[in-house]
N, C-alpha and C positions, 0 to 999 in steps of 0.2 A: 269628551263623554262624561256625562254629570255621576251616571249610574250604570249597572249593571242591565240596563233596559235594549228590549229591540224597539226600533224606531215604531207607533203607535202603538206599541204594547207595553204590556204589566213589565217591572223588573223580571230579570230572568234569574230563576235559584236552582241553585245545586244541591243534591242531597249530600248530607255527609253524617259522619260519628263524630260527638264530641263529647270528649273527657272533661269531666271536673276538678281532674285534680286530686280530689279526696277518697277517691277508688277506683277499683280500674273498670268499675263498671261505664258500659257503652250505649249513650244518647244519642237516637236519632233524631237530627238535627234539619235544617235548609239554612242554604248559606247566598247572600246576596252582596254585592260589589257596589262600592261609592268610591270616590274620586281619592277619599281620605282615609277608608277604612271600608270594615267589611261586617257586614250585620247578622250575627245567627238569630236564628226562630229555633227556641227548642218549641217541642210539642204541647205543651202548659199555654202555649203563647206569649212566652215573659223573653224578651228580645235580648241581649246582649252586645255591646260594639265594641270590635280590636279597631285601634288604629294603626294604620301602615307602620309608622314607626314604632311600635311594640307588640308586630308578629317578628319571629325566631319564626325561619323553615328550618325544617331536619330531612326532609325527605320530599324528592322529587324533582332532581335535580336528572335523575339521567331517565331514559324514555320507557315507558310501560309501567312505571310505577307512581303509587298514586302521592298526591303531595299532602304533606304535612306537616301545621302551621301550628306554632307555640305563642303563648303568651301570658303573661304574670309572672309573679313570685312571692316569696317560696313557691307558693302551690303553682302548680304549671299545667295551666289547662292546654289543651291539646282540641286540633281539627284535623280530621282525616277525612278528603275529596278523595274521591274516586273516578267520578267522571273526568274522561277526559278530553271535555272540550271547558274543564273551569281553568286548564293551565294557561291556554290563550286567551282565557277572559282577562283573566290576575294578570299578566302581565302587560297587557292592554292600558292597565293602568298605572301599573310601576314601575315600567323596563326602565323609564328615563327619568323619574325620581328617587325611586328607591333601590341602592345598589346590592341591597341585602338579598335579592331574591334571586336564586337561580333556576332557568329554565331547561327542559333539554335541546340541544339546538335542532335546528332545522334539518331536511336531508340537505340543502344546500353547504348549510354553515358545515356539517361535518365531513362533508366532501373536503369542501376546502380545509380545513383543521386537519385532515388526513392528510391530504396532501402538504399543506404547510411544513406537516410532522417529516414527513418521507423525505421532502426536500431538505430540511435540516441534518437529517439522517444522513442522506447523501453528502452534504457540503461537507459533515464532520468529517467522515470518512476516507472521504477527497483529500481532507487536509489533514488528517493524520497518514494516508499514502505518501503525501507528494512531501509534507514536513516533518510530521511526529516521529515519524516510520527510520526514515535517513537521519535526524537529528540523533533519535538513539543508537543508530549503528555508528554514528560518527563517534557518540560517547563510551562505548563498550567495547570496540573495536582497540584502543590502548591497551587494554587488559586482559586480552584475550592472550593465553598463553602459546607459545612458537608450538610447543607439544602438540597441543590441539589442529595447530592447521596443518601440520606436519600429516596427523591421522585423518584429519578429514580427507585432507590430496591423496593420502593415498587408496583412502577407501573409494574414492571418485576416480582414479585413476583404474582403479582394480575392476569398475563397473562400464565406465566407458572405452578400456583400451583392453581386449582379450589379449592376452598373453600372443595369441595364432595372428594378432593384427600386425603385432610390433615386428620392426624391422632388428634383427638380433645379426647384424655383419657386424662383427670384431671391430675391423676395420674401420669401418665409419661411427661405431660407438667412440673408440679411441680418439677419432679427431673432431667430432664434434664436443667431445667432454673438453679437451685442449683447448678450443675455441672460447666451451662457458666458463672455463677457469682464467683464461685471462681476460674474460669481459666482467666477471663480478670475481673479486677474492673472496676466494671461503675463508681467509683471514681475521675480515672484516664484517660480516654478516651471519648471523645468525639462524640462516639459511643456509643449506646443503640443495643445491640444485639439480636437478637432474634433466636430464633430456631425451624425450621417446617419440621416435619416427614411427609413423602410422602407416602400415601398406594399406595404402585407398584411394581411392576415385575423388575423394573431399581436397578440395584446397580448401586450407586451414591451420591456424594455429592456434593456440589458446594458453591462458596459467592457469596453475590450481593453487590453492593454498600451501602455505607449506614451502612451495619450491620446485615442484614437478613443471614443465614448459614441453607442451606435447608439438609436435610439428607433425604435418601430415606428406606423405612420399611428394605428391605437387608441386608443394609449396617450394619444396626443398630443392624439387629439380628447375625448378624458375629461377632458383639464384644464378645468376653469372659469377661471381665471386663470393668469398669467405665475409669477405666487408658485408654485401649484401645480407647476407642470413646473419649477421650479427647486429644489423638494425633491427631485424627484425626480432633476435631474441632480447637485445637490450630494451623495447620498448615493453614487451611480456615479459622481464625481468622486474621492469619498475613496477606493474604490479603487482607483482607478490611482494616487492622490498616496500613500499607506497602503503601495502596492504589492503589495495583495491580491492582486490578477489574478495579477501574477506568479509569486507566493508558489507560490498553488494550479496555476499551470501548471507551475513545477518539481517540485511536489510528485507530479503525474500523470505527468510525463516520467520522475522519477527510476522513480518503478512499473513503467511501460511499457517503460523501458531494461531496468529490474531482471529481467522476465518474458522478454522478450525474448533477454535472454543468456542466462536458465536453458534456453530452447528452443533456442540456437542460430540466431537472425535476427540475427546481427550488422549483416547489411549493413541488416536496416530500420531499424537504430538511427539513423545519421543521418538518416533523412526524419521524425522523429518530432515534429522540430516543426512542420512544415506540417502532418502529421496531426491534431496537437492543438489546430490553429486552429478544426478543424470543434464540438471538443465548450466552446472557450470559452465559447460561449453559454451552456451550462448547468452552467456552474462552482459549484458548492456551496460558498459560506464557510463557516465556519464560525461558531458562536454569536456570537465571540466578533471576529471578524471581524467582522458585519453592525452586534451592537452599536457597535463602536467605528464606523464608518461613519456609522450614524445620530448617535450624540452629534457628531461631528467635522463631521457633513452638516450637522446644526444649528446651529455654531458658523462654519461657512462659509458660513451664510445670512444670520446677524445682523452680523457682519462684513462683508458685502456689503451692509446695509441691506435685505434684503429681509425681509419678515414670517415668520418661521420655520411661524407658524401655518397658511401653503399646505401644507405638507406633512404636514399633519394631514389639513387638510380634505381633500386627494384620497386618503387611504387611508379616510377615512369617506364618501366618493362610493362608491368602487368596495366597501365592506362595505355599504352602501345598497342597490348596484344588487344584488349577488350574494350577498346575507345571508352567509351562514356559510362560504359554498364559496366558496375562494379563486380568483380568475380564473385560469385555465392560465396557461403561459407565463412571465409576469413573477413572480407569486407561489410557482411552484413553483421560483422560484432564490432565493427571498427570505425572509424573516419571515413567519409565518403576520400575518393583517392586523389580528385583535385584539390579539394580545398586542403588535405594533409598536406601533399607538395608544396603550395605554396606557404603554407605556415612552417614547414621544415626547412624550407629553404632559405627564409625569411630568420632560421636560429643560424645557419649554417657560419661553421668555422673550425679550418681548416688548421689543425694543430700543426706544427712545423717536424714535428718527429715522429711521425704514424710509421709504421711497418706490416710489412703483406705477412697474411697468415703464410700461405702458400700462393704458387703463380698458378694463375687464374685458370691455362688448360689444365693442368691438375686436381685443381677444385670441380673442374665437371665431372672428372673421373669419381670423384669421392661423390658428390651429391647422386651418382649412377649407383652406387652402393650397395642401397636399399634391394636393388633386383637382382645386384651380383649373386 
């Protein structure tokens, strides 16, 4: 296209205002298009030519507003288009030599730009969940003081376990404290552990922060022996020693802070960790996580003389009772129950001087307790 012309017609002109520069008074003007440049008619008839390469836009770059094109110096005369069918003429002829000029896009172009935007939005996001998110719980989580998780577990404990839930027999307090003291020394850890039977209908187990290791009445009466319920506390024992629990609680806090300030809840920020007492219970480790828990559970069993083999045998009780289908509750936070078996099996070894807590029709007497 030679000119701003329609095909057997005059060039086509646009009215506009132009500045002189030397006041701010306003010329009406007609503005015509050439390959190289672009030609005002003031009203006198005395013509004027900018060339592409020394118009300056300042204006008219996003949509509904009129464009306006610079040129000279010092003095800086000034055009101001208004119509707006001269932005698709201009750049008809500039879009692909001249990179100075901006247009507003298309509705195509800004669909897609939009979207572009959203999907990037999204990726970030993705990968500060799946990386950002964990990478700083893995860095913060050394520093975090024993004090603090000590108050969180208990504050979570106080929310999720009613005083009227917990199983309070003497009896069975006495010999299951017996059992966690010779499975972790409070000599040695920095932890004071505790252990609370749940009268409930939930098969279930869990750790808190801190040191608290909640069992639920089920679970408990599922064991055949003492060995069995101590696989099972020694593996939610290495999470709290491991400092899983916390890990995964800063991990959901930094989330929940993070979403939160994007909405603007500043003020729920603070209550967030009493809120996230309620979802402890169903904390999700990670693979890699649970592994290490089970190897570590194992190695805190034969180090405490107990048979590491109970805690086989009670994951092959409960695949016994319920074939394939993993028992709610405790296995949906856990290890699917086959694939655990064979990776526990696969550590197993058998210390040469284990000792029975107690003989094993006894131990049912005591896991009966809770209803005593």
């Amino acid at each position: 296209m030679a000119d701003g012309s329609h095909p057997g017609g005059p060039p086509q002109t646009w009215p506009a205002s132009y500045y002189d520069g030397r006041s701010s008074a306003r010329h009406p003007v007609t503005v015509t298009l050439s390959g190289s440049g672009l030609t005002i008619q003031r009203e006198d008839g005395t013509p004027l030519s900018w060339r592409y390469d020394d118009v300056r836009q300042t204006q008219g770059e996003h949509a509904g507003e009129p464009i306006r094109l610079e040129c000279g110096a010092p003095l800086q005369e000034a055009l101001v288009i208004d119509d707006a069918s001269f932005a698709p003429a201009l750049r008809s002829f500039v879009e692909h030599r001249y990179r100075h000029f901006r247009f507003p896009l298309s509705v195509r172009r800004r669909i897609a730009q939009i979207g572009a935007a959203f999907m990037a939005s999204i990726a970030a996001v993705a990968a500060l969940v799946l990386w950002g998110i964990p990478a700083l719980a893995d860095l913060v989580t050394p520093w975090v003081p024993v004090s603090w998780e000590v108050s969180v577990g208990q504050a979570a404990l106080g929310q999720m376990v009613p005083d009227n839930q917990r199983c309070t027999n003497e009896r069975l307090r006495k010999r299951l404290d017996l059992l966690m003291v010779r499975l972790v020394d409070p000599s040695k850890t920095p932890y004071e552990f505790h252990l609370t039977v749940v009268d409930s209908q939930l098969f279930n187990a869990y750790a808190l922060p801190g040191g608290n290791i909640v069992i639920f009445r089920p679970l408990l009466q599922a064991t055949k022996t003492p060995e069995e319920l101590a696989g099972v506390l020694a593996h939610e024992a290495q999470h709290v020693l491991l400092r899983h629990t916390t890990k995964s609680l800063l991990r959901d806090l930094s989330l929940a802070a993070m979403i939160g300030a994007a909405f603007g809840d500043v003020s729920g920020i603070g209550a967030l960790a009493v809120q996230a007492a309620g979802t402890l219970s169903v904390l999700h480790y990670s693979r890699d996580m649970e592994e290490q828990a089970d190897r570590e559970g194992m190695r805190l069993l034969q180090k405490a003389h107990f048979n590491p083999a109970g805690m086989i045998r009670f994951f092959e009780t409960l695949k016994g009772r319920h074939g394939h289908i993993d028992v709610p509750g405790y296995l949906s936070t856990h290890p699917q129950t086959e694939e655990r078996i064979a990776r526990l099996k696969a550590m197993l070894h058998h210390p040469s001087d284990t000792s029975a807590v107690e003989p094993d029709e006894e131990w049912q007497h005591t896991a009966a307790l809770c209803r005593a």
